[in-house]
C-alpha positions in Angstrom: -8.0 12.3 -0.6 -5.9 15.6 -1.6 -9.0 18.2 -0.1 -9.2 16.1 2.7 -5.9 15.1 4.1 -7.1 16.0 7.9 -9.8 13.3 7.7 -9.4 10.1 9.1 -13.1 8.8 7.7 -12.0 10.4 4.0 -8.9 8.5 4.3 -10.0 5.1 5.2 -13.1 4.8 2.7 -10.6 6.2 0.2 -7.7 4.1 0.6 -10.5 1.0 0.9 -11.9 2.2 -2.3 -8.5 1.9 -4.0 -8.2 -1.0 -2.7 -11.4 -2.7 -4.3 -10.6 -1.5 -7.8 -7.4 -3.0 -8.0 -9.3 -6.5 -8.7 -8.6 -6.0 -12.9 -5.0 -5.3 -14.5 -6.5 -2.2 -16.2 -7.5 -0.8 -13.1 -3.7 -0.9 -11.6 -2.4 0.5 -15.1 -4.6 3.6 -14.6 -4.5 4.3 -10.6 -0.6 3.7 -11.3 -1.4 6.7 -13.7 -2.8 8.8 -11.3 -0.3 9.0 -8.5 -2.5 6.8 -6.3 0.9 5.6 -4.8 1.9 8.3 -3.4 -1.7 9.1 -2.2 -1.5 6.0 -0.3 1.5 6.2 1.2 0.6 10.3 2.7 -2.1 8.9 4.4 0.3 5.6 5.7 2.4 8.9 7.1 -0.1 10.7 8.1 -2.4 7.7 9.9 -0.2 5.2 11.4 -2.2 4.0 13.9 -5.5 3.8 12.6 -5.3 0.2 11.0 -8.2 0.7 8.2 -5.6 2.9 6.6 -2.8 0.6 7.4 -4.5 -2.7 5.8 -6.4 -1.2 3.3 -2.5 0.8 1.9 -1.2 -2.3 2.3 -3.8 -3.9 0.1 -3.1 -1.4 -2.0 0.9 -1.7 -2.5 -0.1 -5.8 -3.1 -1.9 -5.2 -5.7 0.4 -2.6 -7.4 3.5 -4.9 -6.9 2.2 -7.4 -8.5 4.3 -7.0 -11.8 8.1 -6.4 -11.7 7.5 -3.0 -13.1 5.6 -1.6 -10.6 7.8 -3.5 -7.8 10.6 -1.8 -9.2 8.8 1.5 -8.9 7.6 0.9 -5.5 10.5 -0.1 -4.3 12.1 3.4 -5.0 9.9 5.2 -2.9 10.5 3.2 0.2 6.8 1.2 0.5 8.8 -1.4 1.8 9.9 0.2 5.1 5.9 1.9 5.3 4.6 -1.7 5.3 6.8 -3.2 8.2 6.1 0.4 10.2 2.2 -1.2 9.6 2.7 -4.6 11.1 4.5 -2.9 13.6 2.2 -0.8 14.9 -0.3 -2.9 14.7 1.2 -6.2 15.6 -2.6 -7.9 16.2 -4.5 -6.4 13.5 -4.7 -10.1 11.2 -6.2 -7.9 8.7 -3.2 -5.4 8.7 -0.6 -8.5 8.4 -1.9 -10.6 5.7 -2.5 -7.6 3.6 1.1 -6.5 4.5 2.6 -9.9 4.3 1.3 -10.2 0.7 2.3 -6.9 -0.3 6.3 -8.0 1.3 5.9 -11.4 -1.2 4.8 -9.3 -4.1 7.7 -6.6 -3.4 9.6 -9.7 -3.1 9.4 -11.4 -6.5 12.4 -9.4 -8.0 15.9 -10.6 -7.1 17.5 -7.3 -6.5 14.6 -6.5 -4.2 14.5 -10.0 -2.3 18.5 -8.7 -1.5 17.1 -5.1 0.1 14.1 -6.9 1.8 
């Protein structure tokens, strides 16, 4: 992803490649380790329109918010307002909306965020 931010193809097959290792707790432990966050969200930025990114980032943040730490964590960089900007601009991609509807309940599950949401 970092040599090839000008790619579109790089990307997509990279954010959906994040994506399908997030299926163990290990896995999110170590890609939380290595800045995949913020990886994700540059090419949210960078791609808006193009919804492979947009579902599989979404996918992404789901999986990452699934503990209260992380939530916490995601929630101060603004993921949040990068997920809505998704189902906006792409308001009928299903793929885009369940995978940024489930990332919303996941960001969800902490009171102080349920407030900000």
């Amino acid at each position: 992803m970092d040599d090839h931010p000008r790619s579109k193809v790089v990307q997509a097959n990279a954010c959906g490649a994040l994506f399908s290792l997030l299926g163990s707790e290990s896995n999110i432990d170590e890609l939380l380790e290595l800045d995949t966050v913020n990886r994700v969200l540059f090419a949210m930025d960078r791609y808006p329109k193009v919804s492979d990114i947009q579902e599989y980032s979404c996918g992404v943040i789901k999986a990452l918010a699934y503990n209260q730490r992380n939530e916490n964590h995601l929630m101060n960089l603004d993921v949040a307002s990068r997920v809505i900007a998704a189902m906006r601009n792409h308001p009928k991609n299903e793929d885009v909306h369940i995978q940024a509807c489930g990332a919303l309940v996941n960001l969800s599950f902490g009171f102080e965020n349920r407030e900000i949401l």
